[in-house]
C-alpha positions in Angstrom: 140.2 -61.6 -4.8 143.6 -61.3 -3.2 146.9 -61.6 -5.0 149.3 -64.4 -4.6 152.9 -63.5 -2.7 155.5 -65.0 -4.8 158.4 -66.6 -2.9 162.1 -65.6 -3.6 163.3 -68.2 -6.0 166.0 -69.1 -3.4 165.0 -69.3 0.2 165.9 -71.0 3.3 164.4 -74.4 3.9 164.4 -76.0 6.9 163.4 -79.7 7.4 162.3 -82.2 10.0 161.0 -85.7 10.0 158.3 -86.2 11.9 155.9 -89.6 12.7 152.0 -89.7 12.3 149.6 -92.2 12.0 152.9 -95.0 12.6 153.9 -93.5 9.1 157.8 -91.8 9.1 157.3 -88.4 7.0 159.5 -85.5 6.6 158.9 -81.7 6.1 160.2 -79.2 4.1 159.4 -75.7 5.5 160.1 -72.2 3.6 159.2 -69.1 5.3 158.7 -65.6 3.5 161.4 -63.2 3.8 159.4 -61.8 7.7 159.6 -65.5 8.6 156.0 -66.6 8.9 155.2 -69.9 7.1 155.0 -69.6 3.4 155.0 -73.2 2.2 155.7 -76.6 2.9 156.2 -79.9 1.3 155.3 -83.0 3.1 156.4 -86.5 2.2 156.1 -90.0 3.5 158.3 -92.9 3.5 156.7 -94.8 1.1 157.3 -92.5 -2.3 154.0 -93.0 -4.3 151.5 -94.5 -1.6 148.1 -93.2 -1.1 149.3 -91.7 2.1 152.7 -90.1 0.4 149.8 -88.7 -2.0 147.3 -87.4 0.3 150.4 -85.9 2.5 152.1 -83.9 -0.6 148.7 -82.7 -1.8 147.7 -81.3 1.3 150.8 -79.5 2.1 150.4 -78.0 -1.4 147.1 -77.0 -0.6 148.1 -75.6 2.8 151.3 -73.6 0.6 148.6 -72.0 -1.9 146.5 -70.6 0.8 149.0 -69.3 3.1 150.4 -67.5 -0.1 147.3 -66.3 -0.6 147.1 -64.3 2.7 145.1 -67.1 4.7 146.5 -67.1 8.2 148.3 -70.6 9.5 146.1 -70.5 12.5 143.1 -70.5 10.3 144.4 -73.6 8.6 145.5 -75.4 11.5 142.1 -75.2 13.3 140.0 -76.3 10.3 141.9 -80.1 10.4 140.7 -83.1 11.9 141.7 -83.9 15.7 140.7 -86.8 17.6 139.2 -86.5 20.8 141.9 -84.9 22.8 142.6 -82.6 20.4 145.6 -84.0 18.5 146.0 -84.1 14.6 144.3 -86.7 13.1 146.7 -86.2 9.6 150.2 -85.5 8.6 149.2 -81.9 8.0 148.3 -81.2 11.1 150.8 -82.5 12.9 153.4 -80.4 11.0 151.7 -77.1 11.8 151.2 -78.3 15.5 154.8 -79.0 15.5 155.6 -75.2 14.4 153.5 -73.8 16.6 154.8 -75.6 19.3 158.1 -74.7 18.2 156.9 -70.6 17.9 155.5 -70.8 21.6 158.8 -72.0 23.1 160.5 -69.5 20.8 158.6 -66.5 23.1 
């Protein structure tokens, strides 16, 4: 089993709000110290609803196994799409968002 990379207890975050599903959310992103995606926290605008919920535990989720070494791609590939191939969840549409944002960055 592969070991955890701990995070810096004082990073840069950066965040965005973002719509999905006709929900408003906004995203917290930290980065490890090369800048690929470490973690990120994902809340909606209605604190304590099933889809605040299901948004925050994903993105928890998501944070564990990138720490653990699995690669965003890998993650982003596995989530529901609909049938043009866009996010189905607030997850997602985050990391389609950043990887939209790393391709224009090249």
């Amino acid at each position: 089993m592969s070991h955890r990379q701990r995070l810096d207890n004082r990073r840069l975050c950066e965040n965005f709000a973002f719509q999905c599903a006709g929900m408003d959310f906004v995203a917290s992103v930290g980065r490890f110290p090369n800048g690929n995606l470490a973690e990120l926290f994902i809340s909606n605008h209605k604190c304590g609803s099933d889809a605040d919920t299901a948004a925050k535990d994903s993105a928890v989720v998501c944070s564990v196994a990138l720490q653990y070494g699995v690669p965003v791609e890998t993650i982003r590939k596995a989530l529901m799409r609909d049938s043009q191939g866009k996010a189905n969840g607030p997850l997602g549409k985050v990391l389609d968002l950043l990887a939209a944002q790393n391709r224009g960055q090249r």
